[in-house]
MARGU-575168 format. One record per atom (N, C-alpha, C): residue number from 0; residue in three letters; atom name; z negated, x negated, y negated. Coordinates in nm, 2 decimals, m for minus. Example, Ala and Ser with C-alpha at 12.3 -4.5 7.8 and 13.67 -1.06 7.14 Angstrom:
<rs>
(0,'Ala','N',(m0.78,m1.32,0.57))
(0,'Ala','CA',(m0.78,m1.23,0.45))
(0,'Ala','C',(m0.78,m1.32,0.33))
(1,'Ser','N',(m0.71,m1.28,0.22))
(1,'Ser','CA',(m0.71,m1.37,0.11))
(1,'Ser','C',(m0.79,m1.29,0.00))
</rs>
This chain:
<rs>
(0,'Unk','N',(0.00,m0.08,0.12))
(0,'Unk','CA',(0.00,0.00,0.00))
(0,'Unk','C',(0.00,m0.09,m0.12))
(1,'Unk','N',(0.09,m0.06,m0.22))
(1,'Unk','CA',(0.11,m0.15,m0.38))
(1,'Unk','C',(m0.02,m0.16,m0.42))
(2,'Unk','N',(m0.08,m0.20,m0.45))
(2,'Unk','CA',(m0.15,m0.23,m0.56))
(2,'Unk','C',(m0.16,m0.13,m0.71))
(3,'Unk','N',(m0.19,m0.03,m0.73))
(3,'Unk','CA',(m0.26,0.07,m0.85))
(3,'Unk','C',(m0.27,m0.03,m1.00))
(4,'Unk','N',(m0.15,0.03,m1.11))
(4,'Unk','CA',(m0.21,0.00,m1.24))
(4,'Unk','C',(m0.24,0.09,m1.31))
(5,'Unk','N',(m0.33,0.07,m1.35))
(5,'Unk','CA',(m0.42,0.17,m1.45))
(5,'Unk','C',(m0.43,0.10,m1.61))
(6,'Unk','N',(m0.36,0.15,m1.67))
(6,'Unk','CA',(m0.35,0.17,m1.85))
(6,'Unk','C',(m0.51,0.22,m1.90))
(7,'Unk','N',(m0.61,0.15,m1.97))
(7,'Unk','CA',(m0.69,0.21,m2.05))
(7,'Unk','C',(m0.70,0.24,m2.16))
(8,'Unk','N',(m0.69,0.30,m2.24))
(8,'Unk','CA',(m0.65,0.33,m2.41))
(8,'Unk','C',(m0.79,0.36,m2.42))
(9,'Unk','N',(m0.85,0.29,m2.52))
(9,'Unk','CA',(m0.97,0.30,m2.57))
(9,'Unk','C',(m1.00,0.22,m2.69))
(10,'Unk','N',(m1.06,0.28,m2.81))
(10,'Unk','CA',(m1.06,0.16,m2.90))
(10,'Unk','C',(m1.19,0.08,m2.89))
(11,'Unk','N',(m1.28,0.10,m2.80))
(11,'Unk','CA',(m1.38,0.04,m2.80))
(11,'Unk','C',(m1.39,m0.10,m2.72))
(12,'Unk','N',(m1.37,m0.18,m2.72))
(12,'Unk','CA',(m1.39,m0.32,m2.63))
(12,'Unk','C',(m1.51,m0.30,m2.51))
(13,'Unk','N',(m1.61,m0.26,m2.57))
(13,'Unk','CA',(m1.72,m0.22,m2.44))
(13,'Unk','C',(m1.67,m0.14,m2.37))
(14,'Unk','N',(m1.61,m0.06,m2.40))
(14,'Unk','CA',(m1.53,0.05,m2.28))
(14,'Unk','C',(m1.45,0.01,m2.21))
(15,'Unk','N',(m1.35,m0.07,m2.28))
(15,'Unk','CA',(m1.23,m0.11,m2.24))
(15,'Unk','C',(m1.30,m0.24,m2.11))
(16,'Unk','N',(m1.40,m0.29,m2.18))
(16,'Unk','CA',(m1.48,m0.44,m2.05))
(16,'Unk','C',(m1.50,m0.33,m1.95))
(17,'Unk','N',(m1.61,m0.23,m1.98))
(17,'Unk','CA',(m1.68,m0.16,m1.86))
(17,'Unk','C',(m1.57,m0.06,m1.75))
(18,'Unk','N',(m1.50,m0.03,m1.79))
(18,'Unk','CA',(m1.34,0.02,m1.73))
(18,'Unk','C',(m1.32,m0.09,m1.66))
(19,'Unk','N',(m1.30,m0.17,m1.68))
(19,'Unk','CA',(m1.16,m0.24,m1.61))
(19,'Unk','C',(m1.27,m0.36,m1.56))
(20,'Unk','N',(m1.40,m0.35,m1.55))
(20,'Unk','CA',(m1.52,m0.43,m1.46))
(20,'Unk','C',(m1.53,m0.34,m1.33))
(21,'Unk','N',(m1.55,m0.21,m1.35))
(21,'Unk','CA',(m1.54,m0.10,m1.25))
(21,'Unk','C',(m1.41,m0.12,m1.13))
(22,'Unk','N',(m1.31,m0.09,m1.21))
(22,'Unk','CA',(m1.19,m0.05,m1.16))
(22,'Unk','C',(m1.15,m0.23,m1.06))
(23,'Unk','N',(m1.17,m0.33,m1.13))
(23,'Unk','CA',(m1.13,m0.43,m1.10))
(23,'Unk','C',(m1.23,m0.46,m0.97))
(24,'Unk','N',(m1.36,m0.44,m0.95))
(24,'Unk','CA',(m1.50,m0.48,m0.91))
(24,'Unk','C',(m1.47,m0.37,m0.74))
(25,'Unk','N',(m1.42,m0.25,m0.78))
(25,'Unk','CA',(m1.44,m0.15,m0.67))
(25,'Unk','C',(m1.29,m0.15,m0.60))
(26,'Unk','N',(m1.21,m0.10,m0.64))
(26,'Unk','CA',(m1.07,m0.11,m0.61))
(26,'Unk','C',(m0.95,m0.21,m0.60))
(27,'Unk','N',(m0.96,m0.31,m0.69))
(27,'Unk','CA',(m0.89,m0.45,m0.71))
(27,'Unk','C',(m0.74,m0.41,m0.77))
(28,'Unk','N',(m0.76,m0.33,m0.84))
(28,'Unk','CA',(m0.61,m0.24,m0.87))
(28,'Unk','C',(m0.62,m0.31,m1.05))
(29,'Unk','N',(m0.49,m0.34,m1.06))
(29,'Unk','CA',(m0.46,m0.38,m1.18))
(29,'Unk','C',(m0.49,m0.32,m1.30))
(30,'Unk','N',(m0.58,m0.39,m1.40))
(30,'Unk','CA',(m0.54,m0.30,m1.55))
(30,'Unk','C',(m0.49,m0.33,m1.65))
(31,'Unk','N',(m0.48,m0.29,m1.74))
(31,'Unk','CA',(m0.41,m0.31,m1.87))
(31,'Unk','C',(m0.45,m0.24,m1.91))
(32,'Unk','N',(m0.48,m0.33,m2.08))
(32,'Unk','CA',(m0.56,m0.27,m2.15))
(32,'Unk','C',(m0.45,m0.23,m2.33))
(33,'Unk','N',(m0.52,m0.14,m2.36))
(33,'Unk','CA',(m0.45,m0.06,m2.54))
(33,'Unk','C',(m0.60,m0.07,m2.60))
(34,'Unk','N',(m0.56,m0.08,m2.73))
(34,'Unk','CA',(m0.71,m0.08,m2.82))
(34,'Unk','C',(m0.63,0.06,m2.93))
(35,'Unk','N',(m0.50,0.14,m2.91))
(35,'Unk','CA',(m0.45,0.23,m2.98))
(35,'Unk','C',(m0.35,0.25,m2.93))
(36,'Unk','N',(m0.31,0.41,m2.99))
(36,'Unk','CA',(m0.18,0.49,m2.95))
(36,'Unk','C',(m0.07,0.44,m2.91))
(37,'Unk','N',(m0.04,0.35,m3.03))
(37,'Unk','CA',(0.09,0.31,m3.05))
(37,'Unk','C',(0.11,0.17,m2.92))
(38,'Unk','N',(m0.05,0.11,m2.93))
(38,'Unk','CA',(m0.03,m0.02,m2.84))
(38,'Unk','C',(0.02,0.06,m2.71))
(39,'Unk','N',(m0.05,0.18,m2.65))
(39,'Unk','CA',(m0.01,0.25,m2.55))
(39,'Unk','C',(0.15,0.29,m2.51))
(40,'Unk','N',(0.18,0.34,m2.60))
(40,'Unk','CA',(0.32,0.39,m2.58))
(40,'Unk','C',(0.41,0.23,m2.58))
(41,'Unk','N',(0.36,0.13,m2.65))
(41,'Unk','CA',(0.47,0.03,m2.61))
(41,'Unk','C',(0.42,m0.05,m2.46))
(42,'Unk','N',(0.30,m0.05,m2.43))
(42,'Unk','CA',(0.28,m0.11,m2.27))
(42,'Unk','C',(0.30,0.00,m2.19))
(43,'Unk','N',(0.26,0.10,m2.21))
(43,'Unk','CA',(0.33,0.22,m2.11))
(43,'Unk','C',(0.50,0.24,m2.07))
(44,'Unk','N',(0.55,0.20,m2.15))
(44,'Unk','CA',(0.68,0.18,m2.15))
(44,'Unk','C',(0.77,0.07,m2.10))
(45,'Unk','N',(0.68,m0.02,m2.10))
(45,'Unk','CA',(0.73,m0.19,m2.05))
(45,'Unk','C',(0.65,m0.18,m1.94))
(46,'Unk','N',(0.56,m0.14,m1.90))
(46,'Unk','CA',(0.46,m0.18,m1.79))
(46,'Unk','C',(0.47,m0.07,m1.66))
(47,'Unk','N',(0.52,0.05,m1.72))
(47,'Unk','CA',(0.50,0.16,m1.62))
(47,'Unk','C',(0.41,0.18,m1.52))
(48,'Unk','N',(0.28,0.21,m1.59))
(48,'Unk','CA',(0.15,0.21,m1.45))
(48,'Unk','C',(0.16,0.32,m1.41))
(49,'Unk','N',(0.08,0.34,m1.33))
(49,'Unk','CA',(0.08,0.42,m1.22))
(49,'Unk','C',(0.00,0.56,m1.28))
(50,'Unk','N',(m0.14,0.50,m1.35))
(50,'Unk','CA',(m0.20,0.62,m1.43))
(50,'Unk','C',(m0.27,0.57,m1.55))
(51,'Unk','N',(m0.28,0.66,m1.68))
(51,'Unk','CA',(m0.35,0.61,m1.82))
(51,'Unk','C',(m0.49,0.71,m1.80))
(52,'Unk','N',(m0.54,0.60,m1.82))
(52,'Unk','CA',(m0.72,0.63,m1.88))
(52,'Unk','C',(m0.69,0.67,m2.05))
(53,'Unk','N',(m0.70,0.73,m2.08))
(53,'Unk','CA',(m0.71,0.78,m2.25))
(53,'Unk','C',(m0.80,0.82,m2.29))
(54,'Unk','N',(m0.84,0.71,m2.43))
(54,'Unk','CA',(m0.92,0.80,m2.49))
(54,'Unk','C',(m0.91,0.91,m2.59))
(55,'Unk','N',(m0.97,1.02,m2.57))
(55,'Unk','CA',(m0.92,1.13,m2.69))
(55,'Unk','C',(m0.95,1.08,m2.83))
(56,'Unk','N',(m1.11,1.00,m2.87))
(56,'Unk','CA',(m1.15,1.02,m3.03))
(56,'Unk','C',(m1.07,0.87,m3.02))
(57,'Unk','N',(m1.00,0.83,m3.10))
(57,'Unk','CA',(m0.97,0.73,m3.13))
(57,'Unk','C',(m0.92,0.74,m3.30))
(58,'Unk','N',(m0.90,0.64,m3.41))
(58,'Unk','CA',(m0.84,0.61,m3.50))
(58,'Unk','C',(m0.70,0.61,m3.50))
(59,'Unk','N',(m0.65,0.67,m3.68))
(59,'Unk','CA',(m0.45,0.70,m3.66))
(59,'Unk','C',(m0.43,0.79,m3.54))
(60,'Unk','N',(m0.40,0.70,m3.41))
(60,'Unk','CA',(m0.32,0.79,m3.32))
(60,'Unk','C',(m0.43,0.85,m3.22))
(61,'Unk','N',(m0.48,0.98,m3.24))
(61,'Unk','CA',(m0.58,1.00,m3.15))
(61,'Unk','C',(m0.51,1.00,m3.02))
(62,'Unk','N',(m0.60,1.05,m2.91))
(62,'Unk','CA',(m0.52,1.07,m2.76))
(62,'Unk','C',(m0.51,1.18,m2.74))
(63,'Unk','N',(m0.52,1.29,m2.83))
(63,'Unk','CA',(m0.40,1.43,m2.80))
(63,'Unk','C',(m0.27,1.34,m2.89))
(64,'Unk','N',(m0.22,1.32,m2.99))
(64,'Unk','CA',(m0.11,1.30,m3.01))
(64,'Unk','C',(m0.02,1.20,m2.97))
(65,'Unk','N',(m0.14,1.07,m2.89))
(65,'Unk','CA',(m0.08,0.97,m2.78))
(65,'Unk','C',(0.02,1.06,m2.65))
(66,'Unk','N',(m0.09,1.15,m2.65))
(66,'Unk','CA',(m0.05,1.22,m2.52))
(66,'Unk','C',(0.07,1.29,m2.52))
(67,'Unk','N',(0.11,1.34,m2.63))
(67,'Unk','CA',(0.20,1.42,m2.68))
(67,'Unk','C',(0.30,1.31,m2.66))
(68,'Unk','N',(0.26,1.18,m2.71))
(68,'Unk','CA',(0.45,1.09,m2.78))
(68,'Unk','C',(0.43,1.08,m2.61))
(69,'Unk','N',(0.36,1.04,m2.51))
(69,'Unk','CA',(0.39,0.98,m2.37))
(69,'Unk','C',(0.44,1.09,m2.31))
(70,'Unk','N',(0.48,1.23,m2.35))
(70,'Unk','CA',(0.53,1.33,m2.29))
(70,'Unk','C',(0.65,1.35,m2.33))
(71,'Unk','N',(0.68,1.33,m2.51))
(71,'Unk','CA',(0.80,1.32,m2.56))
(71,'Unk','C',(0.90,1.23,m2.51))
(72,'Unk','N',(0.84,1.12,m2.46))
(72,'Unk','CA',(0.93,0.99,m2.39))
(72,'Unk','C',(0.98,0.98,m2.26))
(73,'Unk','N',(1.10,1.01,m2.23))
(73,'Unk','CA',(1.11,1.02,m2.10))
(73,'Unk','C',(1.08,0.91,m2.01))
(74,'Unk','N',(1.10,0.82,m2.05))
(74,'Unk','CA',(1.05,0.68,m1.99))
(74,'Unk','C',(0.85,0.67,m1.95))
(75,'Unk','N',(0.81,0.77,m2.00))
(75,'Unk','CA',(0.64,0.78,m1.97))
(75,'Unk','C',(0.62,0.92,m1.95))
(76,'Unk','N',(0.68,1.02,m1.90))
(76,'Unk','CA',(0.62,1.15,m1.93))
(76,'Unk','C',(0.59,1.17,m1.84))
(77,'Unk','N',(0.60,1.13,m1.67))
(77,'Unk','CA',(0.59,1.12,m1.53))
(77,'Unk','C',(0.45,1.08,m1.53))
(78,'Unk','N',(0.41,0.97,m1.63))
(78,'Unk','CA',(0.27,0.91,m1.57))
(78,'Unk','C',(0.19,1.01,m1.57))
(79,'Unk','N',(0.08,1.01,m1.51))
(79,'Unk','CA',(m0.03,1.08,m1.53))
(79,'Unk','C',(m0.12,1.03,m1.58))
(80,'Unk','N',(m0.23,1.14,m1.67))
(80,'Unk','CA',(m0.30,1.10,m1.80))
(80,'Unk','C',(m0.43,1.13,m1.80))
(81,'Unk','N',(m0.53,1.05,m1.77))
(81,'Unk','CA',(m0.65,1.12,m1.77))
(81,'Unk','C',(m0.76,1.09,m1.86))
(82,'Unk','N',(m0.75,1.20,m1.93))
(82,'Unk','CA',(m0.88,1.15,m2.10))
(82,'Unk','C',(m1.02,1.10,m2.02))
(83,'Unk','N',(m1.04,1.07,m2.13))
(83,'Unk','CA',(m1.19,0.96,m2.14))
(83,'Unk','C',(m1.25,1.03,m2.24))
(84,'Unk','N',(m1.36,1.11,m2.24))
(84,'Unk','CA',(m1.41,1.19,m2.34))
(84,'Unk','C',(m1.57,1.19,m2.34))
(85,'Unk','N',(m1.59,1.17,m2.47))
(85,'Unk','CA',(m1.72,1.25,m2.48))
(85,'Unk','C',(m1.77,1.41,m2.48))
(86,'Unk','N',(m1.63,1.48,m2.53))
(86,'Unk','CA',(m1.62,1.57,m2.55))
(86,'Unk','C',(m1.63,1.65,m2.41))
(87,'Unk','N',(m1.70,1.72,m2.38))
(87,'Unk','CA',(m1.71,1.80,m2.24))
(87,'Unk','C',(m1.76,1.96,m2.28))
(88,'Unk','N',(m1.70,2.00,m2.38))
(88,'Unk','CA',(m1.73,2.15,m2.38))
(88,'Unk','C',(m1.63,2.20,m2.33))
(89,'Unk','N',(m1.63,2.31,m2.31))
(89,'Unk','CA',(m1.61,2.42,m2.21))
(89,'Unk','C',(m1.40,2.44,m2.31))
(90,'Unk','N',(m1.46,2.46,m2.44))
(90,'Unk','CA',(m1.36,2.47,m2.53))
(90,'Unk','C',(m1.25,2.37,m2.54))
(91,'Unk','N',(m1.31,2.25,m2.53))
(91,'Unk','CA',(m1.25,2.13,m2.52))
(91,'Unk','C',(m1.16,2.11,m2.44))
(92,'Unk','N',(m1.22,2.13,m2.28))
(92,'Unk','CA',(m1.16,2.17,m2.11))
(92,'Unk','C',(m1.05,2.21,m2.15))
(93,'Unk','N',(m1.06,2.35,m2.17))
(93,'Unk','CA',(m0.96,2.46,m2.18))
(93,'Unk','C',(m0.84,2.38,m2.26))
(94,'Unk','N',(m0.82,2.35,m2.36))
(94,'Unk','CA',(m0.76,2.30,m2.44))
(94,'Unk','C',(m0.67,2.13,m2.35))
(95,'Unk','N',(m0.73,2.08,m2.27))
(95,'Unk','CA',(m0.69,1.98,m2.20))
(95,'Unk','C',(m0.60,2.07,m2.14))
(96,'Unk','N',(m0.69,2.12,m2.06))
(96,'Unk','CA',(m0.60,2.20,m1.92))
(96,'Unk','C',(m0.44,2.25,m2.02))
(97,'Unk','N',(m0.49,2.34,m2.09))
(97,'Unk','CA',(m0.32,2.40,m2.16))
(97,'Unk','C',(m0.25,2.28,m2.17))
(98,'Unk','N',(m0.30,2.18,m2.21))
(98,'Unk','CA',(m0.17,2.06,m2.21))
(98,'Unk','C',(m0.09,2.00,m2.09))
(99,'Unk','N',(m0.18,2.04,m2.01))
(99,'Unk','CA',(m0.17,2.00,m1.82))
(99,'Unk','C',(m0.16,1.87,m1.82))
(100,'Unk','N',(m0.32,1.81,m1.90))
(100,'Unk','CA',(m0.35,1.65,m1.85))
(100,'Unk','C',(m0.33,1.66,m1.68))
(101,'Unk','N',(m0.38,1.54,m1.60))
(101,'Unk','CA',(m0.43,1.50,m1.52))
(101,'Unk','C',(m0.56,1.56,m1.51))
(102,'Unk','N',(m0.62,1.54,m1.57))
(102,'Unk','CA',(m0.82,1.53,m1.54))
(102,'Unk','C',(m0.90,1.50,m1.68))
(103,'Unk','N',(m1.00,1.48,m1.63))
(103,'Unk','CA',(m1.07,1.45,m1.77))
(103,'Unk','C',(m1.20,1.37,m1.70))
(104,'Unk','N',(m1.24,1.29,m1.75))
(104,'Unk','CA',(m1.39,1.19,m1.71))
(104,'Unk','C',(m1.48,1.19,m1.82))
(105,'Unk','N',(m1.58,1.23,m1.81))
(105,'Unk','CA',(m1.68,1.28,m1.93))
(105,'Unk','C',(m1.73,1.12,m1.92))
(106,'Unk','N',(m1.77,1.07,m2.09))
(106,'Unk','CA',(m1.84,0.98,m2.10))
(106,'Unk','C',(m2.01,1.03,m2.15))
(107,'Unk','N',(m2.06,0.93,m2.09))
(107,'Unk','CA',(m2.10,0.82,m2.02))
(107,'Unk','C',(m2.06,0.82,m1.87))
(108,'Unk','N',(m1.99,0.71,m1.77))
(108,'Unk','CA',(m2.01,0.73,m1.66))
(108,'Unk','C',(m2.02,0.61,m1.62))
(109,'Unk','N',(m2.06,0.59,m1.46))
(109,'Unk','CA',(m2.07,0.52,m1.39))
(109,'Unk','C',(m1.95,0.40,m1.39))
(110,'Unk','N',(m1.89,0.30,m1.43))
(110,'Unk','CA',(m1.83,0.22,m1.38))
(110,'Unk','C',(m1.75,0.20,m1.28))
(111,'Unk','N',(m1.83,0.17,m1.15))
(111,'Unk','CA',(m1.83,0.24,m1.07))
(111,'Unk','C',(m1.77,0.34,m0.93))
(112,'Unk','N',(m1.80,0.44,m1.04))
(112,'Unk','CA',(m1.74,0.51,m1.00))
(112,'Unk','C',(m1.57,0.59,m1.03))
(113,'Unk','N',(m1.54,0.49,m1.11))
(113,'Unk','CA',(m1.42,0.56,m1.17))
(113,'Unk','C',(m1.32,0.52,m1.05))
(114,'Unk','N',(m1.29,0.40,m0.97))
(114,'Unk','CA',(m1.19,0.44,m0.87))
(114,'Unk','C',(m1.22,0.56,m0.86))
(115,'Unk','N',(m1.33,0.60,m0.79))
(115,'Unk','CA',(m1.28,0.73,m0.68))
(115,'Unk','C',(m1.27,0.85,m0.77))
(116,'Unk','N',(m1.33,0.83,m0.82))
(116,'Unk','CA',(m1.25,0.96,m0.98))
(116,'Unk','C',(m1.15,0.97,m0.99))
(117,'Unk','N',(m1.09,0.87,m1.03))
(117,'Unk','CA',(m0.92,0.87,m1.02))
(117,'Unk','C',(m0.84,0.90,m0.91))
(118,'Unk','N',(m0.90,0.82,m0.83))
(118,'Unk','CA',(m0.85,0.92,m0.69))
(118,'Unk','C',(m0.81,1.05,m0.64))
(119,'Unk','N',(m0.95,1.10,m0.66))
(119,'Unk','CA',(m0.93,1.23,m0.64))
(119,'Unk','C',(m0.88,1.33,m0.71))
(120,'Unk','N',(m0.92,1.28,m0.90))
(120,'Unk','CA',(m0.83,1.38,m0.93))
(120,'Unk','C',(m0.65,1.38,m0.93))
(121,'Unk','N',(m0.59,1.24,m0.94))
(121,'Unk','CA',(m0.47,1.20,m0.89))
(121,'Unk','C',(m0.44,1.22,m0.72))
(122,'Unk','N',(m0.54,1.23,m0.66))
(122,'Unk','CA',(m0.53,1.32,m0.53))
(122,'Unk','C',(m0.45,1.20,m0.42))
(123,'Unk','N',(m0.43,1.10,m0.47))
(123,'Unk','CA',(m0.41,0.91,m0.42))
(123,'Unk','C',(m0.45,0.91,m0.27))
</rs>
């Protein structure tokens, strides 16, 4: 079986370390990292991973309108997208779902545990 890359869009560096300590530590599956929208859409497009970790609150390009240009692109609209949120209301959900993310991973989480998160909701 290939080897898994996983795109993290996050502007936070501590996130972006603790992601890709997890992912790297449990799985051994490749990552690559975005500190913003725009950096996303250009490694998503050169890199073609397998699935993006996104964050929604981010600066300029939040990750609803990241999510949007990686849908508008045909060269990324295949990937699958799974926000990285603080945001876990019920309202919020709903609003993901209508867009027909992938998933959603509430922060704070386990490290960890994000392979098998991804897993399952990518269904891998």
């Amino acid at each position: 079986m290939p080897i898994k890359r996983i795109l993290v869009v996050d502007d936070e560096e501590s996130i972006q370390t603790v992601v890709r300590f997890g992912i790297q530590m449990v799985a051994d599956w490749e990552v690559l990292v975005a500190s913003s929208g725009m950096q996303c859409m250009k490694i998503a497009g050169d890199a073609k991973p397998d699935a993006i970790l996104l964050d929604v609150m981010m600066p300029d390009m939040d990750g609803l309108a990241t999510f949007k240009a990686l849908q508008a692109d045909p060269h990324t609209a295949e990937i699958p997208v799974i926000f990285l949120t603080a945001k876990a209301q019920t309202s919020e959900r709903r609003q993901f779902n209508d867009l027909h993310i992938s998933g959603v991973i509430t922060k704070p989480f386990n490290s960890l545990d994000l392979p098998d998160l991804i897993t399952k909701i990518l269904d891998w």
